[in-house]
Each structure stands twice: as C-alpha cells, then as structure tokens.
Backbone as CSV, one residue per row, in Angstrom:
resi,resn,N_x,N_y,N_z,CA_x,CA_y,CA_z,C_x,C_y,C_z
1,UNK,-7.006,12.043,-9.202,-5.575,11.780,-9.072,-5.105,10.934,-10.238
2,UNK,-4.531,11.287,-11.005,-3.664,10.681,-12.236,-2.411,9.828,-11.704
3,UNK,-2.341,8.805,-11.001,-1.527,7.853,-10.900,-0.079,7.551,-11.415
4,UNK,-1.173,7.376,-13.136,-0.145,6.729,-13.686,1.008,7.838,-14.566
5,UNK,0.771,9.094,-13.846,1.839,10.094,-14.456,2.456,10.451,-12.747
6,UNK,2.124,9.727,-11.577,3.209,10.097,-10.414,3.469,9.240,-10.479
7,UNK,3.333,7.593,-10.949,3.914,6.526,-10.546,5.105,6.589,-11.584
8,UNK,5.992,6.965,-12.162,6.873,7.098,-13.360,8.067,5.525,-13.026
9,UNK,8.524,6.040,-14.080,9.294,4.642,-14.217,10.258,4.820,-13.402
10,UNK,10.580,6.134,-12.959,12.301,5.625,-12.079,11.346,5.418,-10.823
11,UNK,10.574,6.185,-10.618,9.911,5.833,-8.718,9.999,4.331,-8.902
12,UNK,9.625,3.780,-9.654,8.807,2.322,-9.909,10.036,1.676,-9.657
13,UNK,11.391,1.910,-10.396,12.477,1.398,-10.346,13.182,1.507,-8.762
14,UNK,12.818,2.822,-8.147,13.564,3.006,-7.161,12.895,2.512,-6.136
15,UNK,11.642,2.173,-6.151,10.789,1.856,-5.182,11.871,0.234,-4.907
16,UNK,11.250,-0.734,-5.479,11.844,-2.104,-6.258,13.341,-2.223,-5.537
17,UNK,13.704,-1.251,-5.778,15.801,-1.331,-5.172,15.479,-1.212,-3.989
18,UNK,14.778,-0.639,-3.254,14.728,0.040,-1.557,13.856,-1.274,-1.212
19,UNK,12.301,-1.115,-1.383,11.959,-2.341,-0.850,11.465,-4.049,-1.145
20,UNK,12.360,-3.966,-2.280,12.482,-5.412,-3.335,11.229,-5.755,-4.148
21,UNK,11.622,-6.837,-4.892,10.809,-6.882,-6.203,9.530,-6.858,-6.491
22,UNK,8.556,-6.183,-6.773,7.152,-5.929,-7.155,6.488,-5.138,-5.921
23,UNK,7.538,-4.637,-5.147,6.430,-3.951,-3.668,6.433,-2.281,-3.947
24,UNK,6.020,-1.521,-3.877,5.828,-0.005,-3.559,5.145,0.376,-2.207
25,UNK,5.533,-0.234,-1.152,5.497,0.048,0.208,6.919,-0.989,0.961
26,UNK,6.769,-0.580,2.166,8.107,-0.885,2.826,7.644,-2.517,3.518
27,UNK,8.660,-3.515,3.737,8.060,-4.237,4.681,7.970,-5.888,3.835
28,UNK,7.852,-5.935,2.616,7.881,-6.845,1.441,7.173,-7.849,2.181
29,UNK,7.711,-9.545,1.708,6.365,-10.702,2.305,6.588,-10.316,3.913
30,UNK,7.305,-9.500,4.693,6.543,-9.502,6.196,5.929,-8.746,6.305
31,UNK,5.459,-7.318,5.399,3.923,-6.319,5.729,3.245,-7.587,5.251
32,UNK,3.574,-8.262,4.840,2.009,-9.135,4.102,2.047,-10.570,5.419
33,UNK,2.635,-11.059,5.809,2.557,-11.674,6.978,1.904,-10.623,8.031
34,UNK,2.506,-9.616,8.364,1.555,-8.942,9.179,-0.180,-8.573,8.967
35,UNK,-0.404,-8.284,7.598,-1.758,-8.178,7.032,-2.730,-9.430,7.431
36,UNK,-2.177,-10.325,6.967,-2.716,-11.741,7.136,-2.506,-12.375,8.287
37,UNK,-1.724,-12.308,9.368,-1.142,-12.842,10.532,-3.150,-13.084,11.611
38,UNK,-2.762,-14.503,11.572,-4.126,-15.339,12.141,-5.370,-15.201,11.396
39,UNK,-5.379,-14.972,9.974,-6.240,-15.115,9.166,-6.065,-16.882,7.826
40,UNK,-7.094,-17.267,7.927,-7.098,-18.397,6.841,-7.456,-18.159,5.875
41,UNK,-6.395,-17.619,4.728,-6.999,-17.220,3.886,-6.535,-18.169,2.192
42,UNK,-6.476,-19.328,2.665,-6.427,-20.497,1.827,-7.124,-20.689,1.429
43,UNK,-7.343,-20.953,-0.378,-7.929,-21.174,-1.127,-9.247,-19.953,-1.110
44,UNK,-9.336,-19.218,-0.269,-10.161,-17.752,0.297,-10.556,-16.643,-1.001
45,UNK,-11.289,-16.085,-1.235,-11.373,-15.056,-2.323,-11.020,-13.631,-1.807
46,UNK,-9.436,-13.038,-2.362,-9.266,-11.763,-1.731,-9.281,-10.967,-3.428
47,UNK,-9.856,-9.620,-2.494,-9.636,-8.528,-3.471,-8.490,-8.126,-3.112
48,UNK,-7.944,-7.187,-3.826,-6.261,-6.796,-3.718,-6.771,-5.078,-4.228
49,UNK,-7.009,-4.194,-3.179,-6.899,-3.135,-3.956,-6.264,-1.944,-3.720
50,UNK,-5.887,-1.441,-4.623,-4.154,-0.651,-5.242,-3.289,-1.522,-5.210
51,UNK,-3.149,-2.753,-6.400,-2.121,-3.724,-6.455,-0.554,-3.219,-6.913
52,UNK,-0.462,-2.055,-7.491,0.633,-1.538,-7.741,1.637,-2.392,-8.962
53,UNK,2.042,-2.943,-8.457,3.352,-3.644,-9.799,2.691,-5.330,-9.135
54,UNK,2.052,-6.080,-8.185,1.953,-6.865,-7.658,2.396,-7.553,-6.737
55,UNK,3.296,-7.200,-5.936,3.922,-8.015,-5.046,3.229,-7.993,-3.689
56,UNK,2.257,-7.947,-3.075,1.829,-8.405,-2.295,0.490,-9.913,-2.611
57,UNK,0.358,-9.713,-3.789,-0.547,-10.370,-4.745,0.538,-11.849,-5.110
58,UNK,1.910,-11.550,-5.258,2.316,-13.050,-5.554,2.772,-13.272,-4.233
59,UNK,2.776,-13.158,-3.484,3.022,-13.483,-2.100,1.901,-13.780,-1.651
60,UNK,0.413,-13.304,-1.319,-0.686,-13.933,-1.300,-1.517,-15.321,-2.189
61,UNK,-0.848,-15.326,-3.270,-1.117,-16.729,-3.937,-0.337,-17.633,-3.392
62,UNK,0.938,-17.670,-3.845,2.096,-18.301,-3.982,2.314,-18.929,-2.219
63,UNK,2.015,-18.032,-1.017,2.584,-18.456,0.053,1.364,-18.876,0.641
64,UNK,0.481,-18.128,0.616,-0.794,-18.407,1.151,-1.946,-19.030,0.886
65,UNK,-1.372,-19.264,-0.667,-2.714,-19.952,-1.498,-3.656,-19.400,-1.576
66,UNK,-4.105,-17.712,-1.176,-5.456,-17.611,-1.697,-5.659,-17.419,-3.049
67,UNK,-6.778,-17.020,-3.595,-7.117,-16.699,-5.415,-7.452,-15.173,-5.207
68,UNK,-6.751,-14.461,-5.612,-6.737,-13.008,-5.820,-7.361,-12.416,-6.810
69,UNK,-7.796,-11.145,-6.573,-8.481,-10.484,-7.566,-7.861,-9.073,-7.018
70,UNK,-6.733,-8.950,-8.306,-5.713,-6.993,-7.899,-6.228,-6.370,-8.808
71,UNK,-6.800,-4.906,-8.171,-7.094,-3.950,-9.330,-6.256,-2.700,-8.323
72,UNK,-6.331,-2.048,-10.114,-5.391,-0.471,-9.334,-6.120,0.378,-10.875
73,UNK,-6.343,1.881,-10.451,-6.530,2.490,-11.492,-5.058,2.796,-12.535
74,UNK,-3.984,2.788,-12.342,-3.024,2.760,-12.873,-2.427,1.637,-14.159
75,UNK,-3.127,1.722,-15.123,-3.148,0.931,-16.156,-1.104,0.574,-16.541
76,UNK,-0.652,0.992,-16.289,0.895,1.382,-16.636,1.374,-0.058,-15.407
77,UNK,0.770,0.555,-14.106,1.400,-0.815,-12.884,0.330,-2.002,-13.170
78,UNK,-0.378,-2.101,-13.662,-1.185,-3.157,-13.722,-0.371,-4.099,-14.915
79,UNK,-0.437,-3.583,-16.182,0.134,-3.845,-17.677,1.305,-4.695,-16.718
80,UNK,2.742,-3.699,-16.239,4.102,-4.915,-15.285,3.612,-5.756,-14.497
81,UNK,2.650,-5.945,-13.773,1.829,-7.262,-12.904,1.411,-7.904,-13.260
82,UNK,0.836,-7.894,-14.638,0.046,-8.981,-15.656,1.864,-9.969,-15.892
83,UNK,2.319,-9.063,-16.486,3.666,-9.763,-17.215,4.474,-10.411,-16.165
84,UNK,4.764,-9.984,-14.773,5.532,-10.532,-14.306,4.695,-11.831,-13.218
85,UNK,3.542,-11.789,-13.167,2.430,-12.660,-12.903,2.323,-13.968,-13.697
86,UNK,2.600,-13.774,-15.171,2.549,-14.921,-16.402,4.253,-15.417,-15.940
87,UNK,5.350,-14.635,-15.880,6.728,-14.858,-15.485,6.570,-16.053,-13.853
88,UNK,5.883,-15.790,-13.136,5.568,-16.631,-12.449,4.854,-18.013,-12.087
89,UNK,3.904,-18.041,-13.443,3.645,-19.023,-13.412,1.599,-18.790,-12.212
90,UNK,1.505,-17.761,-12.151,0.198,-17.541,-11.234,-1.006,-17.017,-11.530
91,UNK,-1.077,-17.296,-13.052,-2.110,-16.820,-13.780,-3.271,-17.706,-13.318
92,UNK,-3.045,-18.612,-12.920,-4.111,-19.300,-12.161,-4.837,-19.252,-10.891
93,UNK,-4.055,-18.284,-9.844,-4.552,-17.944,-8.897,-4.891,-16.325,-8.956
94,UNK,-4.185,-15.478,-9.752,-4.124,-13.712,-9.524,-5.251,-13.741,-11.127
95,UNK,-6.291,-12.479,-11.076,-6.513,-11.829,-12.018,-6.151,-10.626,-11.653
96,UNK,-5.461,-9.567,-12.641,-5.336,-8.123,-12.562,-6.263,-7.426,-13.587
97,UNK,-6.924,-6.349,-12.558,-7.752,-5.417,-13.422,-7.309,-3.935,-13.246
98,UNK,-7.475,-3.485,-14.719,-7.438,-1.808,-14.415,-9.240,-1.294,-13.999
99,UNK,-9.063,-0.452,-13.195,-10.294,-0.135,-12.453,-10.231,1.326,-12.587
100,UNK,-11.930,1.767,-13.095,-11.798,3.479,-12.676,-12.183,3.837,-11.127
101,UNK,-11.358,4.972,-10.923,-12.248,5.114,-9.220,-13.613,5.370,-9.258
102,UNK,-13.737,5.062,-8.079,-15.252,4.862,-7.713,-15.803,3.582,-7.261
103,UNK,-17.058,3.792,-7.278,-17.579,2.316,-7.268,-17.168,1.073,-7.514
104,UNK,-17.056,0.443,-6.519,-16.136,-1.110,-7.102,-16.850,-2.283,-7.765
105,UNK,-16.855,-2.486,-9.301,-17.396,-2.866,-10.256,-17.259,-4.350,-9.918
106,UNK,-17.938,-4.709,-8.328,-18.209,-6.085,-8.370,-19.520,-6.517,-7.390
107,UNK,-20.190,-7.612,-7.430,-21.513,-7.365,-6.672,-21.288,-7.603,-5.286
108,UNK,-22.108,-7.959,-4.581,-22.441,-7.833,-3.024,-22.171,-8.860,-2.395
109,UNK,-21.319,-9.141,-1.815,-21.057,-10.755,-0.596,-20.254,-11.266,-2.114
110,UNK,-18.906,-11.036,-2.223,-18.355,-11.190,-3.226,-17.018,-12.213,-2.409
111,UNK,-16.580,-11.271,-1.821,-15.131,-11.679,-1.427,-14.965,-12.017,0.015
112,UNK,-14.547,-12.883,0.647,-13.858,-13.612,1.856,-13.104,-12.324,2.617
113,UNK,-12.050,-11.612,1.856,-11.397,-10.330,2.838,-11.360,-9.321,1.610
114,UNK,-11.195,-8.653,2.013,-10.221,-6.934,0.948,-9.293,-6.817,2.049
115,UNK,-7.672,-6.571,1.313,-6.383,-6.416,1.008,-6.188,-5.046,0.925
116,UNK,-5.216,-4.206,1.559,-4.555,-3.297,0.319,-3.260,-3.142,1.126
117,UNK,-2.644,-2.714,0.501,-0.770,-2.493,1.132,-0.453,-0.824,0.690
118,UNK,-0.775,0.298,1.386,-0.184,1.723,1.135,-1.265,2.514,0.154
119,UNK,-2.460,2.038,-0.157,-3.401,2.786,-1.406,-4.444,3.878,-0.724
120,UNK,-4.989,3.790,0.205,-5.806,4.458,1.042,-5.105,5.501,1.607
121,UNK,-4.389,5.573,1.608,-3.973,6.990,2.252,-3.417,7.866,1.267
122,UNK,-3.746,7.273,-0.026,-4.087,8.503,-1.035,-5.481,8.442,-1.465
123,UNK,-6.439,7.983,-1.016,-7.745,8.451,-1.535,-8.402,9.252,-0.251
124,UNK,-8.849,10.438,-0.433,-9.118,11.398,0.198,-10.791,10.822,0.372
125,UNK,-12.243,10.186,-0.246,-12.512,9.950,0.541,-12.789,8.464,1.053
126,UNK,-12.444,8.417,2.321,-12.381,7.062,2.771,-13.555,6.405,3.467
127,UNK,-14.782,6.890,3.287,-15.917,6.786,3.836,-16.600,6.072,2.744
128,UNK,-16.193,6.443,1.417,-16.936,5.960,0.588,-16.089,4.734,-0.134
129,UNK,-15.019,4.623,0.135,-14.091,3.598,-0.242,-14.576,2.284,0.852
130,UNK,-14.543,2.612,1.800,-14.841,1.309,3.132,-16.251,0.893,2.931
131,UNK,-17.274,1.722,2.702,-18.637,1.172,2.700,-18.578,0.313,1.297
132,UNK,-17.569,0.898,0.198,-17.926,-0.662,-1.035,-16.959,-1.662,-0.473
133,UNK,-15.801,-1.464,0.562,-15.380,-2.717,1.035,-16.106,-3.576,1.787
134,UNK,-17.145,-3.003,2.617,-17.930,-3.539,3.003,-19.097,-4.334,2.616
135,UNK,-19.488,-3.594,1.519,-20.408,-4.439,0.622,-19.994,-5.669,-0.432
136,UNK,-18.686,-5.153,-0.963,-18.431,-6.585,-1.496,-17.679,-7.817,-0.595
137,UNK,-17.407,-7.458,0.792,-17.177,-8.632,1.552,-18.817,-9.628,2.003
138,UNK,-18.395,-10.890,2.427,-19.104,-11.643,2.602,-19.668,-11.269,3.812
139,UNK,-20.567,-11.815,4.303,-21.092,-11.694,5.730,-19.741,-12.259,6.657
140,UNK,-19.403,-11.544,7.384,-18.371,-11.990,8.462,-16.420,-11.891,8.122
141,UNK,-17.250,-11.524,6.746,-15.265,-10.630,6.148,-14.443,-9.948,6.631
142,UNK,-13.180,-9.867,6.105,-12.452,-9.153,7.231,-11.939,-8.188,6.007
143,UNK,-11.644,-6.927,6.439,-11.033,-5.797,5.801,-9.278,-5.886,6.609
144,UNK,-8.435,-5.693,5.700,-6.865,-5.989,6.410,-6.340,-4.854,5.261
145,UNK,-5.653,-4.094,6.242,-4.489,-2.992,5.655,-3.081,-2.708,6.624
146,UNK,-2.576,-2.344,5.386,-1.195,-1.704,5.604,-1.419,-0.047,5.425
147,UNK,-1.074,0.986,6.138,-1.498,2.369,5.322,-0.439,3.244,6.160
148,UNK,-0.184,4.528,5.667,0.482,5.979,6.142,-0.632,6.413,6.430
149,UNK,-0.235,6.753,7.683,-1.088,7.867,8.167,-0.558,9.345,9.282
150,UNK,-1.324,10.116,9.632,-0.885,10.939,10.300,-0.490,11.206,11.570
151,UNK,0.203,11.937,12.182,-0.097,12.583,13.353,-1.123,13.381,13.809
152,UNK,-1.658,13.678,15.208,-2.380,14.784,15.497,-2.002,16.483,15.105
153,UNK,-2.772,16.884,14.055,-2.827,18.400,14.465,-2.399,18.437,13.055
154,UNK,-2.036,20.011,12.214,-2.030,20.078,10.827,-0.653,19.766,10.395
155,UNK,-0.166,19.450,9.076,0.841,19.072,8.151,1.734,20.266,8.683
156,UNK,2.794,20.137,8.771,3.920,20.743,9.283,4.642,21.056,8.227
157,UNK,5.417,21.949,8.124,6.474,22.712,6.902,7.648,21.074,6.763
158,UNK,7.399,20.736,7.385,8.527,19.314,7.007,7.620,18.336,6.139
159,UNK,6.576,18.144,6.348,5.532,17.244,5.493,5.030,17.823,4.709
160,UNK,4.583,19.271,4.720,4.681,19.794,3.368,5.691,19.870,2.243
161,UNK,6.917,19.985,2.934,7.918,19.614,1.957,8.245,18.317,1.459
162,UNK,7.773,17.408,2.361,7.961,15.488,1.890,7.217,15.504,1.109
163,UNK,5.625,15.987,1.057,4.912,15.989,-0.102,5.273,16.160,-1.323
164,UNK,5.910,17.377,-1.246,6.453,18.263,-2.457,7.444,17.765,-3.261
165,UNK,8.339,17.079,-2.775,9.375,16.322,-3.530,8.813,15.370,-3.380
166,UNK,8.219,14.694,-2.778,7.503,12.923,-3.121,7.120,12.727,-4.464
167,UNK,6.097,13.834,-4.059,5.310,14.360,-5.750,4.183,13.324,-6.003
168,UNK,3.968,12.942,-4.993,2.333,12.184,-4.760,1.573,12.589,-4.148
169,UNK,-0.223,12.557,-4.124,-1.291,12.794,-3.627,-1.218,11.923,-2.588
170,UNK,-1.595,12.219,-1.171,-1.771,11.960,0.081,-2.464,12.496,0.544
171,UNK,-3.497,11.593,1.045,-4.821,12.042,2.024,-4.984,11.461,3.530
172,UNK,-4.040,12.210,4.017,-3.997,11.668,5.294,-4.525,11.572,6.761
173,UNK,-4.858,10.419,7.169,-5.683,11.004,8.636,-5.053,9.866,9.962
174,UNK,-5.522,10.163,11.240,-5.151,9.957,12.042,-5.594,8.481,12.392
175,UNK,-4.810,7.218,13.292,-5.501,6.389,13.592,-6.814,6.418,14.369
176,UNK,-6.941,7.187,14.825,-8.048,7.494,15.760,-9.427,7.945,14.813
177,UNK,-9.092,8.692,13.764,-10.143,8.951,12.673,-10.132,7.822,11.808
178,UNK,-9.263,6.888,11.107,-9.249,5.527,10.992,-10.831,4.998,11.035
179,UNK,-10.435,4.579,12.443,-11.423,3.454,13.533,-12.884,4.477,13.121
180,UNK,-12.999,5.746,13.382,-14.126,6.318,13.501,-14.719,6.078,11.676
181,UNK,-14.046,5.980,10.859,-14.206,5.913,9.463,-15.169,4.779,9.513
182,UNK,-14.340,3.638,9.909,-14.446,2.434,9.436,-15.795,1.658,10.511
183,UNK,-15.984,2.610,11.185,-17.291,1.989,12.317,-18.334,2.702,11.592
184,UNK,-18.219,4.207,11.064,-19.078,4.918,10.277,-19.347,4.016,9.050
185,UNK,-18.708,3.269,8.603,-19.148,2.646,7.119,-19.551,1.352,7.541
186,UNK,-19.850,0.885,9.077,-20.415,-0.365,9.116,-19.599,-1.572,9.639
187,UNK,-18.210,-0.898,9.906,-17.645,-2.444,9.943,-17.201,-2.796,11.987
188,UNK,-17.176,-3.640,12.128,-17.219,-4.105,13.584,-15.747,-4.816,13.726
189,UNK,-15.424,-4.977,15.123,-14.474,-5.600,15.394,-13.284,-5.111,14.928
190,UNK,-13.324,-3.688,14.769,-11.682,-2.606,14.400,-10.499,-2.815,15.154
191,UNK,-9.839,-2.754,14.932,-8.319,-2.991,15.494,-7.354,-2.368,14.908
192,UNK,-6.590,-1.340,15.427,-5.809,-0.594,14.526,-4.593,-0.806,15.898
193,UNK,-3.436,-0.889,14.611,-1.939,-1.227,15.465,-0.769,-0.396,14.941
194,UNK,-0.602,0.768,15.684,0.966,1.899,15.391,2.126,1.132,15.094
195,UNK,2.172,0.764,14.088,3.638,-0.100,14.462,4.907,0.908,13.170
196,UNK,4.687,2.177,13.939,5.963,3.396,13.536,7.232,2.933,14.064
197,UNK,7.334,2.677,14.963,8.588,2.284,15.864,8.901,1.475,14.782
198,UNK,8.864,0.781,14.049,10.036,-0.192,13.406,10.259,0.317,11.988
199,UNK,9.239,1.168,11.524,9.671,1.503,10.254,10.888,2.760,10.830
200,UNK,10.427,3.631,11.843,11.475,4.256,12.257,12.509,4.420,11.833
201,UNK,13.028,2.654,12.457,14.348,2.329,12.157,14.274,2.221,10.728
202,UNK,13.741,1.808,9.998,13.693,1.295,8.903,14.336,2.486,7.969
203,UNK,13.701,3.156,7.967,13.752,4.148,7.162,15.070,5.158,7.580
204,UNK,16.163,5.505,8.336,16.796,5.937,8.983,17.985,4.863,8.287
205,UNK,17.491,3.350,8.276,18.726,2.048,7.448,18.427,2.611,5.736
206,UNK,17.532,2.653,5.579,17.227,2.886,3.894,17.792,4.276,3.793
207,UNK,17.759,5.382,4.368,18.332,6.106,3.432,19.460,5.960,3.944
208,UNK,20.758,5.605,4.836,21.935,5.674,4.680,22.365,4.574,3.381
209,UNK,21.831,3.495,3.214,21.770,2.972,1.736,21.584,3.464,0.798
210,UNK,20.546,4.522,0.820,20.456,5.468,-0.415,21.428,6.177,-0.315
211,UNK,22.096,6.451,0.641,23.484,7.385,-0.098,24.782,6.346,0.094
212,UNK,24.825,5.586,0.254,25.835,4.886,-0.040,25.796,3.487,-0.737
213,UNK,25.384,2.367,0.191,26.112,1.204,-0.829,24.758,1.419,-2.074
214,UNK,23.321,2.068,-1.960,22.610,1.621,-3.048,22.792,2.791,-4.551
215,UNK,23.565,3.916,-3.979,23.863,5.078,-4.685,24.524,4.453,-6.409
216,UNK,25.109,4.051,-6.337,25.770,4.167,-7.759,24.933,2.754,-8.737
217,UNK,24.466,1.904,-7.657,23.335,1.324,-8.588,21.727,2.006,-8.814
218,UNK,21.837,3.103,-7.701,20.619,4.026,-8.228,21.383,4.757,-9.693
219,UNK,22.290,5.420,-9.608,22.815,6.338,-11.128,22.547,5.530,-11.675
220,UNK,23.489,4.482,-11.810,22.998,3.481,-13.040,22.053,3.284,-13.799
221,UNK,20.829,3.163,-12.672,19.200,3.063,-13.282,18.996,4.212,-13.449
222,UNK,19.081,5.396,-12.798,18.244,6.420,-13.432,18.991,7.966,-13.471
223,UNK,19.784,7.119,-13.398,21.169,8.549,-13.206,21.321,9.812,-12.227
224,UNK,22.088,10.595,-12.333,22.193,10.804,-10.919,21.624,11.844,-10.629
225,UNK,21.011,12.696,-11.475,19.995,13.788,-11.193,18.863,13.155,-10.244
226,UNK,18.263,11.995,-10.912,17.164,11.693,-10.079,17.569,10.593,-8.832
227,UNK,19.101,10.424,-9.403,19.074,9.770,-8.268,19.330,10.360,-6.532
228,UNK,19.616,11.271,-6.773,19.858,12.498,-5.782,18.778,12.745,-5.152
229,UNK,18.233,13.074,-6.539,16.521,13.437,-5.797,15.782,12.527,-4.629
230,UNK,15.798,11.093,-5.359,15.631,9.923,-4.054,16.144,10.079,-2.590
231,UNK,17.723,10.548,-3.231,18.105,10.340,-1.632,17.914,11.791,-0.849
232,UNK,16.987,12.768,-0.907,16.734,13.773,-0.934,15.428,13.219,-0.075
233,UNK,14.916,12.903,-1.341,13.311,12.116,-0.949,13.540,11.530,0.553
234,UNK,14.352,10.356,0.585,14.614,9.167,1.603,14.732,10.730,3.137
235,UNK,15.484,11.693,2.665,15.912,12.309,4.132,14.768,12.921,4.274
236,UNK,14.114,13.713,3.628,12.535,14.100,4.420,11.950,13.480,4.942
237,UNK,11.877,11.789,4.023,10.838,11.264,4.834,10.936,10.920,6.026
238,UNK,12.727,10.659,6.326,13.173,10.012,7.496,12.463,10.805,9.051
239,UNK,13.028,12.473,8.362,12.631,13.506,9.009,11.212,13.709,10.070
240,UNK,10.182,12.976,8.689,8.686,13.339,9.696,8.512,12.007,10.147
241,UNK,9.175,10.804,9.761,8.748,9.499,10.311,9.355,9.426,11.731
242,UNK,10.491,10.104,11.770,11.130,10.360,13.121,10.234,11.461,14.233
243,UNK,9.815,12.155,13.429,8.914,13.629,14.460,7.715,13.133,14.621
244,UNK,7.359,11.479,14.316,5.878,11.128,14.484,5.435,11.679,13.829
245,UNK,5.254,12.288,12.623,3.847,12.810,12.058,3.461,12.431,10.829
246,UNK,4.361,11.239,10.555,3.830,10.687,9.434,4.023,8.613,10.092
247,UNK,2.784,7.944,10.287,2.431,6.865,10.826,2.706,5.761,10.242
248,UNK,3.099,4.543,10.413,3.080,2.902,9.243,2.288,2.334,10.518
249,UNK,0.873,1.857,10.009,-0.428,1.400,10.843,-1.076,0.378,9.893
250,UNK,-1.371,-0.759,10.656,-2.135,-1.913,10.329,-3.356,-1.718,10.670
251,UNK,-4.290,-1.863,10.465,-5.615,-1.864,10.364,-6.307,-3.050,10.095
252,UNK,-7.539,-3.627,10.975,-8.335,-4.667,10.358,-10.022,-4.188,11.128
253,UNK,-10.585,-4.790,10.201,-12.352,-4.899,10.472,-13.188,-6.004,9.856
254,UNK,-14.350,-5.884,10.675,-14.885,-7.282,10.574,-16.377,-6.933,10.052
255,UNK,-16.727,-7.175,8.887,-18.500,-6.806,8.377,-19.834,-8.409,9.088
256,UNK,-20.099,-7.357,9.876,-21.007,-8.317,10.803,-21.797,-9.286,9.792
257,UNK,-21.859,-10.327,10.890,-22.262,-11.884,10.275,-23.390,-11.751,10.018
C-alpha cells in the first residue's frame, strides 16, 4: 500500500477542517482520552503507530506526559509532524520515524503500551502486526486502539462505493474477529467497545457542514472540484455508518506478566 500517494495534500487538508488540527481520524483529544481512559501513562514509553500528521502524539505528550515514539510508513505525514512537533515546542518528549512495513525495527520488552488511532484497519494482515505489538511491549503492556471496522457478512455495493471514492486501502474485519486476532497473537485481557452510536451522529453533523457552513472554506483550500468530491465522500460514508456496516471500535489488550 503506497500511502503516501492516497494520503494527498487536499485529504490531509480536508481531513484537518472536519476533524481539527493534526488528526486524520474523527474524535480529536477525546478519541485519545478514550484510548487512554484509566491508563497511567505518565512519563510511560508509548509507541505511536500510524502517527499520520501527529495529533494524537501531541496530545499524548503535552496532556499526558508520556515520551512517544510515532512512526508511519508515509514519509510525506511524518516530514508535517516533525515540523509542527519543533512548532510546539515537544521535541523532547515525541520522536517521529519513517518506518518500512513489516517488522517493527525495535527490540523486545521495549515499550510500556502501543497506541494507534485509525491505522490497522488498513493493514490487511493483522496477525502479524499484533504479535510485533506484542513483542515490543513490556511484560504486562497494554495494546490501546481506535479502528474502523466492519459489519457481519460481505462489503455491500454502498461500501464498495465508499471505498471507491475514499480512494484508500481498507482491510476490514469484524469486532468479533478483532478479539479472536488479538488472543491468536498472545495477548490477554481483550476488551473491545462498539462505540458506532456516537460517531453515527457524528458523521450525519460533519457532512451537513460539509455542505454548508464548511463548503466555501473547503473551495478555498482546494477548490471546488475536489471540494465536492469530499462532500460526496462525507455522504457515502454517512450512508454505511448509518446501515452499521462500517464500525468506530476501541480496542485494548494486555501481554501477560
């Protein structure tokens, strides 16, 4: 998956207008309060992975105090997270790395938790992604996500078409295959939480914004061919997030002590 030719500059831009500055998922510092919600992860060593532009990463330093470590294979979103990271003043708590997929180029009982906000449900396989989360957590680590996921039963002519104009790779599976993933790669103490019902709404408020009050500051940025396209984008997605078959699910696991 080539990233950094679907992540383009207006998505990047339009992402940013819909769900504010440095995020490419919905939910901004409260998905990341939810990620972290009854975890101590002060002064803590987190990996951050698919950091995107960074904003769950300065919200994890900055509010929470842990010391981060964000990698994303996307050299293009990494390059804006370095810069707006130094703009912050958090070069002391965040390092950003560009990473190739695969193997995660760090050793064993490394990190306190792994992080990610929306990245896993584009890597198709997730068996082999969780067992290196597992290995570079410490004895008794916790794995914490934000992710899309599916409904029961196959992609529907409406999610085939969200795909299609999204124009991103999505590998999607069910919460229920989730949990079975993540017990298959070792990890204990799973907990997975549907919490669709609020993006629901969410997304149903965002795109009537996309066609109205956020419309003419979308042209602005990227004019109105693509800005159309967005609000095009925004109504499919509304479409399958409403028919249940496309999920916003929290996830956590625990790598035995």
């Amino acid at each position: 998956m080539d990233n950094e030719r679907e992540y383009h500059d207006a998505m990047i831009a339009l992402l940013q207008l819909v769900w504010g500055d440095g995020f490419m998922a919905p939910g901004g510092e409260g998905n990341v309060a939810n990620m972290v919600q009854g975890l101590d992860v002060r002064d803590k060593s987190l990996l951050d992975i698919g950091c995107g532009i960074g904003g769950p990463a300065f919200v994890l330093a900055k509010t929470y105090g842990a010391r981060v470590v964000s990698i994303d294979i996307d050299a293009h979103l990494v390059g804006l997270a370095k810069r707006r990271c130094k703009e912050l003043g958090l070069e002391d708590r965040i390092e950003f790395r560009v990473v190739e997929p695969g193997p995660l180029d760090f050793p064993d009982n490394a990190f306190d938790f792994v992080v990610s906000s929306g990245a896993f449900t584009q890597i198709e396989n997730k068996l082999d992604v969780f067992k290196e989360c597992l290995r570079v957590l410490k004895p008794g680590g916790v794995l914490t996500s934000y992710d899309w996921m599916k409904g029961e039963g196959e992609y529907s002519k409406d999610m085939l078409y969200w795909f299609k104009i999204e124009g991103l790779t999505y590998a999607m599976e069910t919460p229920a295959r989730h949990e079975e993933i993540l017990r298959d790669a070792g990890f204990i103490d799973v907990e997975i939480e549907d919490r669709s019902s609020w993006y629901r709404q969410r997304v149903a408020d965002e795109y009537e914004k996309m066609k109205a009050d956020l419309y003419p500051r979308s042209v602005a940025l990227i004019g109105r061919e693509k800005a159309d396209h967005f609000v095009e984008n925004w109504r499919a997605m509304k479409v399958v997030c409403e028919k249940g078959e496309m999920l916003q699910v929290y996830f956590r696991a625990r790598k035995p002590a």
